[in-house]
N, C-alpha and C positions, 0 to 999 in steps of 0.2 A: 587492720581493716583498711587504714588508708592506702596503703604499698599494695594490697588488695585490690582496692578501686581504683588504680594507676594502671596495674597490669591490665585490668580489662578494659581499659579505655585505650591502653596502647595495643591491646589485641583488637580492640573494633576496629583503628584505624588502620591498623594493617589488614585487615579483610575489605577497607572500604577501598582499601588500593589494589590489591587484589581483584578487587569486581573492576576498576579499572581499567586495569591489565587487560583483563582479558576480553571485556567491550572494545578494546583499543583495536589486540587483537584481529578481533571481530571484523570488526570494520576498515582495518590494514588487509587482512583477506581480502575484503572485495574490493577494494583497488586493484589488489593482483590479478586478480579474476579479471576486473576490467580494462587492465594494462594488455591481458593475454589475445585481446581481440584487435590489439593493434602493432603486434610482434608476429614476427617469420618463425623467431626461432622459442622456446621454453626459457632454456636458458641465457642469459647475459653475463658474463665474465667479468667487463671490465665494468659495470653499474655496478655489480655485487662488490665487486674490490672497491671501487670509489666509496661505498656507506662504510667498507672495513674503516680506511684511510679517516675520513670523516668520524666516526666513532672512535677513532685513535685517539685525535686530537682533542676530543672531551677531557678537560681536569675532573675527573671524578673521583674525589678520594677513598670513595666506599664499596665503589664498581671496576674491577678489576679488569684492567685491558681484556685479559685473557679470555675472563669470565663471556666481556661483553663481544669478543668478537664469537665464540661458543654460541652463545645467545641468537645474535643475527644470522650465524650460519644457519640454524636448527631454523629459525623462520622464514630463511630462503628457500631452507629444502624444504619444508613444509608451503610456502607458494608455489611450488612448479609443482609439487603434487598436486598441488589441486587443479593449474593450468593444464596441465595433464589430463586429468579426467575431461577436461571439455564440457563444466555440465553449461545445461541450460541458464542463461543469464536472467532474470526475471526481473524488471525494475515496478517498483511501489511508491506510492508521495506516502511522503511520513519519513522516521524513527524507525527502526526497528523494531518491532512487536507492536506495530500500526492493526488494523485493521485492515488492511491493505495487505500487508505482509501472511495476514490470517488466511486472507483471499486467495494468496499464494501460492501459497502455500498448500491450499486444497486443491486448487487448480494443477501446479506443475509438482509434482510429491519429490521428484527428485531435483529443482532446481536449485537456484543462486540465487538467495532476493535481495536485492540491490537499492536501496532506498535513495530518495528524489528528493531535492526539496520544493517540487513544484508537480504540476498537473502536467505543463508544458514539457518538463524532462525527460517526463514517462514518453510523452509522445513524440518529442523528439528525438530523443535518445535510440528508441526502437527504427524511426524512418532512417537514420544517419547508421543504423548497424553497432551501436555499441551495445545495446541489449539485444537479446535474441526476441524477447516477450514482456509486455508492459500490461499491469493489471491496475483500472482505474474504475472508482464509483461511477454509475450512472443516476441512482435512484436511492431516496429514502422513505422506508415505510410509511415515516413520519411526516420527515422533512421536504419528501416530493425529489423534484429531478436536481442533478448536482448540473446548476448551470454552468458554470467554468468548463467542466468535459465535455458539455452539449455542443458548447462553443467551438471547442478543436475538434468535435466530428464533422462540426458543417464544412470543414477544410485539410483532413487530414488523408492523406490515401494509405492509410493504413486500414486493415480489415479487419471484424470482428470473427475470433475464431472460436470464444468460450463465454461459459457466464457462470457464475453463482451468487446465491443467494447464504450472505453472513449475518447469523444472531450479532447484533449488538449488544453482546453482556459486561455490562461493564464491571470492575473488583474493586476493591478496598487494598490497597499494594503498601508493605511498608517492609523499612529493614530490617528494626531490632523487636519493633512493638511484638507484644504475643497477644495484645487483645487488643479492642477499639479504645477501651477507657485510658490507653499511654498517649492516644493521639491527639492534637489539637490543631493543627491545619493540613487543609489537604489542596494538592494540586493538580490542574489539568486543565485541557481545555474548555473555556466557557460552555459550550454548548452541551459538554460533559456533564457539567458542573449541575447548570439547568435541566439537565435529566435525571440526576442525583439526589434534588435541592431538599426532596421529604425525606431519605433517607441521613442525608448531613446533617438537616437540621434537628430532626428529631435526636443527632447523637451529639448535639451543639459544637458542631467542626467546622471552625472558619474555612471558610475557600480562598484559595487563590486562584487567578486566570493562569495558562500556560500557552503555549502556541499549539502544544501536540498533549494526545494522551500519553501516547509512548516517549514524546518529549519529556514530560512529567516523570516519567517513572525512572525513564535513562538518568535523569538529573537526579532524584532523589538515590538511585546507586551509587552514583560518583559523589555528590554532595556530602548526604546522609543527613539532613538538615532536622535538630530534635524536633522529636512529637510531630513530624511528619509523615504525611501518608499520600498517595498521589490513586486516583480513578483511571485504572487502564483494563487493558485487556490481561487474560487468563497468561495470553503468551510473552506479554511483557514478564510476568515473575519468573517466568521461566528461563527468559534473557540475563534478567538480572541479578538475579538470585533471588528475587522478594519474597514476603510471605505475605500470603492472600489471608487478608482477615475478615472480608465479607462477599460475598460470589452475588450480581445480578439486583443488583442495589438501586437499578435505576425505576424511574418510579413508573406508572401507568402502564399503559399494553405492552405486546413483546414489541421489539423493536429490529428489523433489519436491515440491510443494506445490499442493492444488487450491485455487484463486479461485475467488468467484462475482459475478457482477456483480447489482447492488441497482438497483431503480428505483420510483416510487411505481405505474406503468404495467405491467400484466401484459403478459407476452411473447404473442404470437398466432404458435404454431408448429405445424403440422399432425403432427408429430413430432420426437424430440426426447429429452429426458429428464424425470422429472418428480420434484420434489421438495415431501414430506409431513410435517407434525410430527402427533404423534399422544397421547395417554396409553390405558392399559385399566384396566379394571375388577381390585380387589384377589382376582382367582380365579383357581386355578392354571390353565394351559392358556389364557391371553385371548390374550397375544402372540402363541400359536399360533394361536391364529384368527383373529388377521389376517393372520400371514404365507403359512397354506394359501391364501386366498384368489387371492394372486400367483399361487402356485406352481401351482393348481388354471388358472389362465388362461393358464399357459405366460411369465408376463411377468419379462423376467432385473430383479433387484433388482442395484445396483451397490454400495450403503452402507445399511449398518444399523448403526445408533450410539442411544448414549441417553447423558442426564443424569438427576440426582434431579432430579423437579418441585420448583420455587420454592414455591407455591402449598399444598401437600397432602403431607405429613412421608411416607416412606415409598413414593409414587408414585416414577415415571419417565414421563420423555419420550422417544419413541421419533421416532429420523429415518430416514426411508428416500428413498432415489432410485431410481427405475427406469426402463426404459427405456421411452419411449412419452408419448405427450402425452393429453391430458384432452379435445381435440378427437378423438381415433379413438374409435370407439363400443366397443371393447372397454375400452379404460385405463376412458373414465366411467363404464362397467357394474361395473365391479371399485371403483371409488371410491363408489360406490354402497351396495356391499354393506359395503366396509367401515365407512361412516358408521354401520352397522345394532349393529355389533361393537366401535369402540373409542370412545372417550371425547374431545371434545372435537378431533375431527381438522379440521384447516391445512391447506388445499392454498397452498405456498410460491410454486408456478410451474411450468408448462412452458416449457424453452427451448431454442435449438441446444445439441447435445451437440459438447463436444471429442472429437474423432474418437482423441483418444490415451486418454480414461477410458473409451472404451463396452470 
């Protein structure tokens, strides 16, 4: 029995490296991917020789020279396959199997998704050409407007070319558990957690903070930390191998969150939705005259939100989305006039509207 309970302990930890591997994998990929947008040529000769050389000089005495030059070959040729293909770069803020990456993922079906660890990456990243398409939160069901992005629209000249709307469902994610009662802490990000908190507690599961959901889940693969279990998304288990032991856990109404997709490229859509940053003048009644404008044209406003301006102590940024594109002669009639009335107005983009936000 005991020689028993050794073996599967040294079969777990070989599969927790295993999941390892291939997260490494993973994410060694999109480097390559992201190396390829600043290379002439697929191939490099004398880089690939230099990692052979360099892995020579490893004393490994389990890993056999041979073995490991084998090894590195077969994942070179497997990067310039995929540099090859040329897909789409897509970058996300998060982990892998974000929410973001969810957004992605429905947005671009055949891309790359490239995770960030920042809001700023996304948006950088895409103005400088290392992504080809950056997909970042605007809005929560919940939570209202994600101000950090608000922030890099009032300044970014990148243009909004997409959007959708993602269910917040969050899972019960663990590696060996087969039910909830093997579990007794769980990980993820607070705000997670707080959306969780009737569903945990009524199953007495300590929480722990994390940075990320998909954070949480990544580490509980590689970790394997006992009687752990981590709150992510559907598509994190799918990353990591996990098993989902409870689906949509979180507590009160549904909950979503709207993407938008970034591109340096203005969308060309004959209708649509159309997205404006703006400021007015410090006199009572300005906001109001730009929003009669809309309302005088018959045209539905979807989102009105504002920040303090960066720029001018006192000001606001105002964001609006409405329906209709900048190509129909009435929207650019109406954008016209209001150039006349507010201060400083951004046309963001026109693009297809998710049929679930109109």
């Amino acid at each position: 029995m005991v020689i028993k309970m050794e073996l599967e302990e040294i079969r777990r930890q070989i599969d927790n490296i295993d999941r390892q591997l291939l997260v490494l994998l993973q994410e060694r990929m999109s480097y390559a991917l992201r190396a390829g947008k600043f290379k002439q040529q697929v191939s490099d000769p004398e880089r690939e020789q230099d990692i052979l050389e360099r892995a020579a000089r490893l004393r490994l005495d389990l890993v056999e020279r041979s073995f490991a030059r084998q090894l590195l070959e077969a994942i070179f040729a497997e990067s310039k396959r995929l540099q090859r293909q040329d897909r789409t770069l897509v970058a996300f803020q998060g982990e892998h199997g974000a929410y973001g990456e969810v957004a992605a993922r429905k947005l671009v079906p055949e891309g790359a998704y490239i995770p960030c660890l920042e809001f700023g990456d996304v948006f950088g990243g895409v103005a400088k050409g290392h992504f080809d398409l950056g997909v970042v939160p605007v809005e929560n069901s919940l939570e209202g407007a994600v101000t950090r992005v608000d922030e890099l629209l009032t300044r970014t000249e990148l243009k909004i070319v997409g959007e959708i709307s993602v269910p917040v469902d969050h899972c019960l994610l663990a590696v060996d558990a087969d039910d909830i009662s093997r579990v007794r802490l769980v990980y993820s990000h607070p705000q997670a957690l707080a959306r969780c908190r009737n569903f945990l507690s009524r199953h007495g599961l300590e929480q722990r903070p994390f940075y990320d959901t998909a954070g949480a889940a990544k580490m509980l693969a590689r970790d394997n930390p006992g009687a752990a279990a981590a709150v992510a998304s559907r598509l994190c288990a799918d990353l990591y191998g996990l098993k989902i032991l409870a689906e949509k856990i979180q507590d009160g109404p549904s909950n979503s969150t709207r993407f938008i997709l970034l591109s340096t490229e203005a969308c060309q859509v004959e209708s649509g939705k159309t997205s404006i940053v703006f400021s007015t003048t410090h006199t009572a009644g300005s906001l109001f005259k730009v929003l009669r404008l809309f309302a005088e044209a018959g045209i539905n406003l979807t989102r009105i939100s504002s920040i303090p301006g960066r720029t001018d102590p006192g000001s606001w940024d105002f964001f609006l989305d409405f329906e209709g594109s900048v190509k129909q002669a009435e929207i650019a009639a109406v954008m016209d006039r209001v150039k006349k009335v507010a201060v400083d107005l951004r046309w963001l983009g026109s693009y297809p509207a998710d049929p679930k936000l109109v």
